[in-house]
Steps between C-alpha positions, in 0.01 A plus 500: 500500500609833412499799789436826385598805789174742506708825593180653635408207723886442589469118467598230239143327367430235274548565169089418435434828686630676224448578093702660279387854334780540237821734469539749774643834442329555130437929461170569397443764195451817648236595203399101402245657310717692232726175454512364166379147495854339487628696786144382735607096353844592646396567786216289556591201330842416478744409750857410538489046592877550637703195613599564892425837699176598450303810695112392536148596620363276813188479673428339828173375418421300812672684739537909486346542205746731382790524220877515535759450270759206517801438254544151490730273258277337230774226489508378821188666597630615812379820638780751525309765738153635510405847592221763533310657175596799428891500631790509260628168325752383754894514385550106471842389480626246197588258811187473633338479125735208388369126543688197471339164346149424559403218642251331288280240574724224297794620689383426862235235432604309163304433212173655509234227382 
């Protein structure tokens, strides 16, 4: 089971408290009605599917109710640090972003049948 920290209840919960809500930290048109069409697909519609570090919405659904924003390592799918809406992305340092080999289930349990 994965644990997900709520930063606003200040405790790790199961992970089936939670549901994503996308990319955190995306700037909203100032005039979104004036945008051309490709700029409002930018911004609505596509989005960066990067390979480690990634900065994302959260909601505690079953807790708080509230959002936060985590970065978390799509690799490994370990979560880096969460933190409050509406505070800066966090400096994260290329140690803490690094992962080594991931265990898979072949690699700890054998052959999956």
């Amino acid at each position: 089971m994965l644990l997900i920290y709520c930063p606003y209840c200040q405790e790790e919960r199961s992970e089936l408290e939670f549901r994503g809500a996308g990319d955190a930290h995306i700037a909203r048109p100032a005039e979104i009605a004036s945008i051309s069409d490709e700029e409002f697909e930018a911004y609505f519609f596509l989005r960066d599917n990067p390979k480690g570090l990634i900065f994302e919405r959260w909601r505690h659904i079953h807790g708080c109710g509230r959002f936060f924003n985590a970065a978390r390592d799509t690799v490994t799918d370990k979560f880096i640090v969460t933190y409050k809406a509406g505070e800066p992305k966090p400096e994260i340092g290329a140690a803490a972003a690094q992962h080594g080999p991931v265990e898979t289930y072949e690699a700890v349990e054998g052959e999956a049948q």
